[in-house]
N, C-alpha and C positions, 0 to 999 in steps of 0.2 A: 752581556747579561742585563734583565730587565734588574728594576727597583724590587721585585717580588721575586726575581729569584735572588737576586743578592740577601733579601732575608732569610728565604728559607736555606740559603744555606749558613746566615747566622744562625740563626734559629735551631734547625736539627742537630746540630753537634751538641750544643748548649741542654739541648732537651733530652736528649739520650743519656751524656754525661750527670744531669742532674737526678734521672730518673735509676740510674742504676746505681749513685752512690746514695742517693736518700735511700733505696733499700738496701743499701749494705748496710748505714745509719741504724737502719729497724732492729738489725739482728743484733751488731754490736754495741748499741749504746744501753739495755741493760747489764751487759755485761760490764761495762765502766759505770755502772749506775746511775746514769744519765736518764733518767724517767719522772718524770712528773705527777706527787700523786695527786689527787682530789683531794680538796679544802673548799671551805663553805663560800669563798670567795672565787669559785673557781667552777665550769660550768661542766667538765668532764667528771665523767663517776666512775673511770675505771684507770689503773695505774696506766700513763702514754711513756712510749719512749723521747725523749727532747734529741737534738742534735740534726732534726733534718736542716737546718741551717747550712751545716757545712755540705751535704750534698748541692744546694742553692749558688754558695762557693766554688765548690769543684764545677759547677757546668758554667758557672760564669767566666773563672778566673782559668783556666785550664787552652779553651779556646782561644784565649787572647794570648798567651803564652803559644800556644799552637802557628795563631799570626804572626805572632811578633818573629819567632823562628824562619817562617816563610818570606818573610818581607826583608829578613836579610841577606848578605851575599849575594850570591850570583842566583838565588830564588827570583830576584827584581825582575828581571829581565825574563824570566822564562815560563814557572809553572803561576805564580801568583797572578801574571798579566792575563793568562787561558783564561781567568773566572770571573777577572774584575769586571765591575759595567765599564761601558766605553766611556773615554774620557779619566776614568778615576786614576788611573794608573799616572797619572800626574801630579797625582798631589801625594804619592808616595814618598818622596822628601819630604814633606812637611807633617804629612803622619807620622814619621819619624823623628822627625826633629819633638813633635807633640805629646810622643810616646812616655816621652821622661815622667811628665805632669801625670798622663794616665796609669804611671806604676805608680805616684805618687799616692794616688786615690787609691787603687790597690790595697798599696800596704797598709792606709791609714783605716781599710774595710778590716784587714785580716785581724788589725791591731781592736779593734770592735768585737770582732769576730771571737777572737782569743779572750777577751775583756767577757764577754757572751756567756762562754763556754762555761768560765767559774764560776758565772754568777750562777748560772744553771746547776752546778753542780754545788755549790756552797755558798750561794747567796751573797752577794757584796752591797751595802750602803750607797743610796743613790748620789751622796754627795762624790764621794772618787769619782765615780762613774762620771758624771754630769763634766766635774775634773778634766778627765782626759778629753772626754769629745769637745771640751772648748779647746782644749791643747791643739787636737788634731785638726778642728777648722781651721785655728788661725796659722798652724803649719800649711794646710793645702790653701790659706790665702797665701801666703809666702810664696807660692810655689807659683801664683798667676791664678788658681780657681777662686776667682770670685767674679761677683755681679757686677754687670756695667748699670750705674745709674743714670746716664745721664746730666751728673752735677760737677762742678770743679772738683771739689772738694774729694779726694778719694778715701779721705776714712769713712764716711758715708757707704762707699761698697763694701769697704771692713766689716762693718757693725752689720750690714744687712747681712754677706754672706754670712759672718758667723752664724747670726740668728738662724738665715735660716736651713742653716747645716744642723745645728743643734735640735730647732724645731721638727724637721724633718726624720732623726734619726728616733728621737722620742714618741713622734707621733706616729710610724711605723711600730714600734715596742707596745705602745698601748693599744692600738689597735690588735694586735696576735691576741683575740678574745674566745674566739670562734674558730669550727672547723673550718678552713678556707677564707676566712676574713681577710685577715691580711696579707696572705700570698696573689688572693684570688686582685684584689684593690691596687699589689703593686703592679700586677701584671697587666692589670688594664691603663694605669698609666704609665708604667713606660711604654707600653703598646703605643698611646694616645700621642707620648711624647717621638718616640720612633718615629709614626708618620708625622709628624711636624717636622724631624729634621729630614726626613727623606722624601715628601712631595709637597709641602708647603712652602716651598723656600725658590727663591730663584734660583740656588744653586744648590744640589743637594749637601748636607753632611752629611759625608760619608761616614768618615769616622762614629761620630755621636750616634747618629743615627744607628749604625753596625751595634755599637755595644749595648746600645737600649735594649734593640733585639734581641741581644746574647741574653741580656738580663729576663726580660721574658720569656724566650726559650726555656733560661734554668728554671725560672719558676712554674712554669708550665709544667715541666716534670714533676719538681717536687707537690706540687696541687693532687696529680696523679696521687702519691701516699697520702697526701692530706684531706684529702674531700670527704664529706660525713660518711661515714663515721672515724674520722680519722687515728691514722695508724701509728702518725708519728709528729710535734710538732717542728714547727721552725725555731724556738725557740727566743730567746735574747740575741744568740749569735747570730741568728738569721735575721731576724727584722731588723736590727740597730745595724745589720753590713748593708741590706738593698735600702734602709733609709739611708744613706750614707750614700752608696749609690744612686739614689735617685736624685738627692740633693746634690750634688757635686756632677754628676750627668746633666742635667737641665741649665748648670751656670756654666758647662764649658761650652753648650751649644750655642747658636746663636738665633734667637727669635725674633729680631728689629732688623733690618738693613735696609743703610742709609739707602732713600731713591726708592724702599719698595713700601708701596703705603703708608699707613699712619703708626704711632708711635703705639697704639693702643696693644698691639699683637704682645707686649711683653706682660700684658696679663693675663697669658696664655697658659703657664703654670699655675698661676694661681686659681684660674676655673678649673684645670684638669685635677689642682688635689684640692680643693675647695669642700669638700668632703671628710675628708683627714684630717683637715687644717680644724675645722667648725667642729672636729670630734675633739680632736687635743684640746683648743683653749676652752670647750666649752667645758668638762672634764676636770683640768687646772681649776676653772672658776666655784667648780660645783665644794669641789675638796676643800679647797682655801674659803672659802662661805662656810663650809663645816667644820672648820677651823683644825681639818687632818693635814698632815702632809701633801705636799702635790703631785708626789710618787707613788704614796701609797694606793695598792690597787686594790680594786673595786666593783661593782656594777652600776655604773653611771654611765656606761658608752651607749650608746645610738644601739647598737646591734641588743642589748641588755632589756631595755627599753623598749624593743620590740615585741620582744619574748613577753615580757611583763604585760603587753595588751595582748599577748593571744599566739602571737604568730609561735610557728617552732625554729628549733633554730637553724635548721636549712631556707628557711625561706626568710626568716629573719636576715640573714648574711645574705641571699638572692637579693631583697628591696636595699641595702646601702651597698652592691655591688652598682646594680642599678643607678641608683642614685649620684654613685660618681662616675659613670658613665653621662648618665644626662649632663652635668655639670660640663665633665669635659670633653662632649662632643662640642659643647658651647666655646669652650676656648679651640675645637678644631674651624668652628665658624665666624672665626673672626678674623682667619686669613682670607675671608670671602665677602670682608667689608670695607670700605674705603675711609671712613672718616669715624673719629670718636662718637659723634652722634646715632651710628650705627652700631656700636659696640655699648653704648648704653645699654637696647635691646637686649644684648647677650648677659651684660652683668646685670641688669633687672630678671634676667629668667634665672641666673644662676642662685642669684638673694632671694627669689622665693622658692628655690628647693631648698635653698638654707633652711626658711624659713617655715616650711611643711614639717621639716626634720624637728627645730625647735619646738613646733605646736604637738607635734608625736610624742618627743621626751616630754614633754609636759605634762600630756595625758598621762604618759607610762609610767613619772613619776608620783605622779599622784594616785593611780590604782595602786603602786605600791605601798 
């Protein structure tokens, strides 16, 4: 089996399963009262139902339980080997052996996921909140998922992963502004991130690669209920599980290896969400200058900004899809450059779509 068919058959199960439980989501989450009204801080004007998250959940985490069943017993040797690419069926041991750490990120989503759910339904205080998810980084550090720096020193990888587990799962939650914002955003980078582990690499990951996939699959579907005029959101459960995911996804992978190029490729995530990242802290900085909390929400994001010069907010949410796309095709081209002097080029074009973005909010700030 090629690299494109091994996706799509991550991919379809993930998309079908997310697409059929986010609308079972639509029917039943008024009925739990799980609906989101409009507030003046809030860009919807008719009551949405919340909880398509957990459909986003079911197509991601269901598949991999689907695997995980197939890849044991006497599956190994017979129906699992008919689909695998050639070659992969050898590193079956050590997907297993690796398996542990991947339910570990799991639970540490559901445990988000569940954390989501109430805030949704009865609003919880960002300090707990904030609480658990340093808990939960520094438990999946324990577990092996964190960043390689590079330095002696290993609390250095500590303090980066936590960071940027925390960063990540937040800056997914603030982005959820817009219809299709933030599913549409995760779905193009883990897409972005998928092909890096599966044809940028001398060797593919498999594994990481697979689940990236899975994870865009699922959100694929859920986009389906979510696209303007949308039907249903993702909620807190949903963005704070695929920020979680995406963050703990990109540190198990591997994006350096020793012998193949320069060291520059591991700031390959950072172009691919360089977009997210320039929404969050810029967002953080606007609030704490206003001297409001840095939870509290608002219309200070990129997509807000947009609207406020003119655009609507389909096509508002179209220019910052865009936007981090351009960014991280730039971190897809940096597997296509040999020396850090050539990767400057790529972080120079990425710092001035940062910075088109900054001169946008600026304007858009000030017309308001």
């Amino acid at each position: 089996m090629s690299v494109l068919g091994y996706a799509l058959a991550c991919a379809v199960p993930a998309f079908v399963i997310s697409l059929a439980a986010t609308g079972l989501m639509r029917r039943l989450a008024p009925r739990w009262r799980l609906v989101d009204q409009p507030a003046a801080r809030k860009v919807h004007v008719v009551p949405t139902p919340l909880g398509g998250g957990l459909g986003i959940v079911c197509g991601f985490v269901l598949p991999l339980v689907a695997a995980q069943i197939l890849m044991q017993g006497g599956f190994e040797e017979s129906l699992v080997r008919r689909w695998l690419p050639e070659g992969w069926s050898v590193h079956l041991p050590g997907v297993l052996q690796k398996a542990g750490q991947l339910w570990a990120i799991v639970a540490a989503g559901l445990v988000l996921c569940v954390m989501g759910l109430i805030d949704d339904l009865k609003g919880l205080p960002w300090g707990p909140r904030l609480a658990v998810q340093f808990l939960l980084a520094g438990g999946l550090c324990a577990q092996g998922v964190r960043a390689s720096m590079f330095v002696e020193h290993q609390w250095v990888g500590w303090i980066a992963t936590i960071v940027w587990i925390v960063v990540l799962i937040n800056a997914m939650n603030f982005l959820d502004n817009m219809d299709a914002l933030a599913g549409g955003i995760a779905l193009i980078a883990a897409s972005l991130f998928a092909a890096v582990m599966l044809t940028s690499q001398a060797e593919p990951r498999w594994l990481v690669g697979g689940c990236l996939v899975v994870l865009a699959g699922s959100l694929a579907g859920f986009l389906v209920h979510n696209r303007p005029p949308a039907k249903i959101f993702m909620g807190d459960a949903g963005s704070t599980f695929v920020g979680l995911m995406l963050a703990c996804l990109t540190l198990s992978g591997t994006f350096y290896e020793p012998g193949q190029g320069s060291r520059h490729v591991i700031l390959a995530p950072l172009c691919i969400l360089a977009v997210p990242l320039y929404d969050f802290s810029s967002v953080l900085l606007i609030r704490i200058k206003e001297g409001r909390s840095p939870f509290h929400p608002d219309k200070n994001h990129f997509s807000h900004r947009l609207v406020d010069m003119g655009l609507s907010r389909p096509h508002a949410v179209l220019t910052v899809h865009l936007a981090t796309l351009t960014t991280g095709l730039g971190g897809l081209l940096l597997y296509r450059l040999n020396s850090w002097t050539d990767a400057l080029l790529v972080i120079a074009l990425v710092l001035c779509v940062l910075t088109i973005i900054a001169v946008l909010e600026t304007v858009g700030r000030r017309a308001k």
